[in-house]
MIKOLMI-777095 format. One line per field, with one value per residue (C-alpha): x, y, z. Coordinates in Angstrom, 2 decimals. Layout:
residues N
X: X:...
Y: Y:...
Z: Z:...
END
This chain:
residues 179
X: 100.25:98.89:100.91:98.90:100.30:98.66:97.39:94.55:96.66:96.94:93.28:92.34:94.46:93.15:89.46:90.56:92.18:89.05:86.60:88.81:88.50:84.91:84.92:86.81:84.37:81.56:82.33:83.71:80.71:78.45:80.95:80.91:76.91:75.75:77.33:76.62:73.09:72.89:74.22:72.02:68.96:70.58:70.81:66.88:65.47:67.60:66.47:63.07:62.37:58.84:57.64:60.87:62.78:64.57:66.48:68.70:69.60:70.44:72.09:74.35:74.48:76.10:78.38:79.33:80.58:82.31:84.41:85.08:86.40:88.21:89.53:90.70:92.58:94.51:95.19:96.67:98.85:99.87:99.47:98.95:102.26:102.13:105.50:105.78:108.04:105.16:102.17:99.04:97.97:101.31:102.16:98.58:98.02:99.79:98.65:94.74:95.77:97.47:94.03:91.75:93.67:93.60:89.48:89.78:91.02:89.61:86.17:87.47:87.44:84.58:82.76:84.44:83.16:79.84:80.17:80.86:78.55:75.71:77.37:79.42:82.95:84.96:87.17:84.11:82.26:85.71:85.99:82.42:82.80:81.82:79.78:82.83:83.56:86.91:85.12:82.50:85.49:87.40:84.07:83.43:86.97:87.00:83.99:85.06:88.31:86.29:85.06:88.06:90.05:88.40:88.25:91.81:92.52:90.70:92.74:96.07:94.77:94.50:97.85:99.48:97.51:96.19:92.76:91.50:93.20:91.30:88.20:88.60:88.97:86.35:83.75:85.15:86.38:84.14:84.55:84.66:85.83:88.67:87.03
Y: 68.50:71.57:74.69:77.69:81.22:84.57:85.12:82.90:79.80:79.97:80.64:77.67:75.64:76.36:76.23:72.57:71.99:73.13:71.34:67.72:68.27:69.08:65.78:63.99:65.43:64.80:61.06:60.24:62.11:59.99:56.80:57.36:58.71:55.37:53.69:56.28:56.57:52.26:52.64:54.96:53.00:50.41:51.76:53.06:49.58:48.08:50.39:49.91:53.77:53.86:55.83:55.73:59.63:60.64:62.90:60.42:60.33:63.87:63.95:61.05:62.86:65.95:63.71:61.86:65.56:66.15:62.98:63.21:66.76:65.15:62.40:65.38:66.98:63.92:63.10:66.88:66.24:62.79:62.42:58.35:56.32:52.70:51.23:48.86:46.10:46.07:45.97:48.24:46.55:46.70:50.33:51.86:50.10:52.25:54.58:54.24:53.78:57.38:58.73:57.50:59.09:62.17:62.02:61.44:64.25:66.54:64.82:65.72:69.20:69.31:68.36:71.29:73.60:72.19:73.20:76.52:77.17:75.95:77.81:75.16:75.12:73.55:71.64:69.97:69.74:68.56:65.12:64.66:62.91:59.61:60.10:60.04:56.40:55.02:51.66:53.45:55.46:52.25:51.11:53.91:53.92:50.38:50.91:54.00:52.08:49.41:51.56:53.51:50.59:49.67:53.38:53.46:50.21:51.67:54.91:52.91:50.70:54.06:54.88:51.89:50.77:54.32:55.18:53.46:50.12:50.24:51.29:48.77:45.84:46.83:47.90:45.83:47.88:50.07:48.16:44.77:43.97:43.16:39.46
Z: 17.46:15.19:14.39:13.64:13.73:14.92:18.53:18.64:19.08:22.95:23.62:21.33:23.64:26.33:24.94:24.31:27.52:29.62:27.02:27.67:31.70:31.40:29.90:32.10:35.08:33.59:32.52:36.41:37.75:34.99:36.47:39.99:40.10:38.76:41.78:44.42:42.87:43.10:46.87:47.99:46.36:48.22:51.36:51.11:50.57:52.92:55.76:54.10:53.41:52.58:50.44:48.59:48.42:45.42:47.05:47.87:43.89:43.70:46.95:45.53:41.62:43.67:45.60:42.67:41.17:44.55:44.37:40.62:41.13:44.39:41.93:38.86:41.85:42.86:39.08:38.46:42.18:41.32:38.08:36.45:35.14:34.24:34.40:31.54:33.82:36.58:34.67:34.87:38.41:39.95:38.74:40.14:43.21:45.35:43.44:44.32:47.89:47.65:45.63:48.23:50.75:48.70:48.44:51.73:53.43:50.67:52.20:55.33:54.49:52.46:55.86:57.34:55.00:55.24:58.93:58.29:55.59:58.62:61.39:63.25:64.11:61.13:63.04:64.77:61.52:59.88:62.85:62.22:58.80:58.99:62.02:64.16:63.46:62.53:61.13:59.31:57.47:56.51:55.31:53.32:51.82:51.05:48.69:47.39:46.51:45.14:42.54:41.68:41.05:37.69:36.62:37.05:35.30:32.69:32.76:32.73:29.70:27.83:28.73:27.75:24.45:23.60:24.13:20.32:21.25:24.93:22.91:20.44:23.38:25.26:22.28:19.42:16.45:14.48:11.29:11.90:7.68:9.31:10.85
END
């Protein structure tokens, strides 16, 4: 941590604050976009949409922001701890069940909004998501899950090891004199 005296100390903070969450959002929207974006490619050949829209990519690039703002939220409410006697799995488990659920009902909402922003009743709009079906919202939440999990491994390798150990792991080390 820097010292530095005068007024512009606070302000540089929280240029650096808002510059790390930018980051953050980008990188999950980068993260979750190349798997909404592989889904809904996906979902177009498998219903065999000819010729082949790429709308579907932006639609999924924009949903991909949603959910990694969703996913910031949760983080700031409940934020990530990794319990050195249970282990990285153990400690976040629960953890991603209580995100998802999160996401979830800020989905929920979101669908709400939507209604309202189209002239519909929000609480219709709101029971709507996932075209009404209970299965088809497991579904979705089971994949959605699926691809947190890793993400949050990742996040809770980074807390344990430090983000240059995690990097080094992953990436191998920078300068490799060392082997």
């Amino acid at each position: 941590m820097t010292t530095s005296t005068g007024s512009g100390s606070h302000p540089q903070g929280i240029k650096k604050k808002v510059e790390d969450e930018a980051k953050k959002a980008f990188g999950l929207t980068v993260y979750f976009g190349s798997w909404f974006c592989a889904l809904a490619f996906l979902g177009a050949t498998t219903l065999q949409n000819h010729p082949l829209s790429l709308s579907i990519f932006g639609i999924a690039i924009i949903k991909a922001g949603l959910c990694a703002k969703f996913m910031l939220i949760a983080q700031a409410i409940f934020p990530i701890r990794v319990s050195k006697t249970h282990g990285i799995i153990k400690s976040l488990f629960l953890e991603s069940i209580l995100y998802i659920l999160v996401v979830l009902g800020l989905n929920y909402i979101e669908a709400g909004v939507e209604g309202l922003i189209h002239g519909k009743n929000f609480l219709d709009s709101m029971s709507s998501f996932g075209e009404k079906n209970p299965l088809h919202v497991l579904a979705m939440s089971l994949v959605y899950w699926l691809i947190v999990w890793p993400y949050l491994v990742l996040v809770g390798m980074k807390l344990a090891l430090g983000t240059n150990a995690t990097l080094a792991i992953l990436f191998g080390r920078k300068n490799s004199s060392g082997q």
